[in-house]
C-alpha positions, -999 to +999 in steps of 0.1 A: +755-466-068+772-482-098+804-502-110+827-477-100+848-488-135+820-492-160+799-460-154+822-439-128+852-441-154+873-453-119+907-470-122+900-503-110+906-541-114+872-560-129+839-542-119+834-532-081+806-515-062+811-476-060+791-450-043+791-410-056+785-383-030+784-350-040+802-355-073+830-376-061+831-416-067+843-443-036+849-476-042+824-493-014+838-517+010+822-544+027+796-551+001+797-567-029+787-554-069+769-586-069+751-583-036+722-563-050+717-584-086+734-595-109+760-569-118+756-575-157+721-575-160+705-551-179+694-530-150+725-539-127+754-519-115+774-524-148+750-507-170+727-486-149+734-460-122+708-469-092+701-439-063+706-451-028+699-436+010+734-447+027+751-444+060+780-448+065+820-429+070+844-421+039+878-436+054+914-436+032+895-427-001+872-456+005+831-457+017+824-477+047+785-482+045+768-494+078+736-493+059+724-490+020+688-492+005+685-485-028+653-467-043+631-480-065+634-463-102+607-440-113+595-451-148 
């Protein structure tokens, strides 16, 4: 999970949450970038790509999570 614009290289508007599976980058839905941290920190979404056990369904081009927990970073 990352800002889908400022490490996915995604067209976007401003920095939104984004999920890759299996190569391929969705902007999430239903969850904020800002939801997890703050966005611009040095370890948030706009600088740092954090792994993440999700659920949820890939509808229109677009992730539908029903559940995401990120995992911690190994040092």
């Amino acid at each position: 999970m990352a800002c889908g614009e400022c490490q996915f290289k995604m067209n976007g508007k401003g920095c939104n949450l984004a999920i890759r599976i299996d190569g391929k980058s969705y902007f999430v839905d239903g969850k904020d970038i800002d939801d997890f941290g703050d966005a611009h920190a040095d370890d948030g979404f706009c600088n740092h790509i954090s792994k993440a056990l999700v659920s949820g369904e890939i509808i229109n081009n677009r992730f539908k999570p029903t559940e995401i927990k990120l995992l911690k970073n190994k040092k």
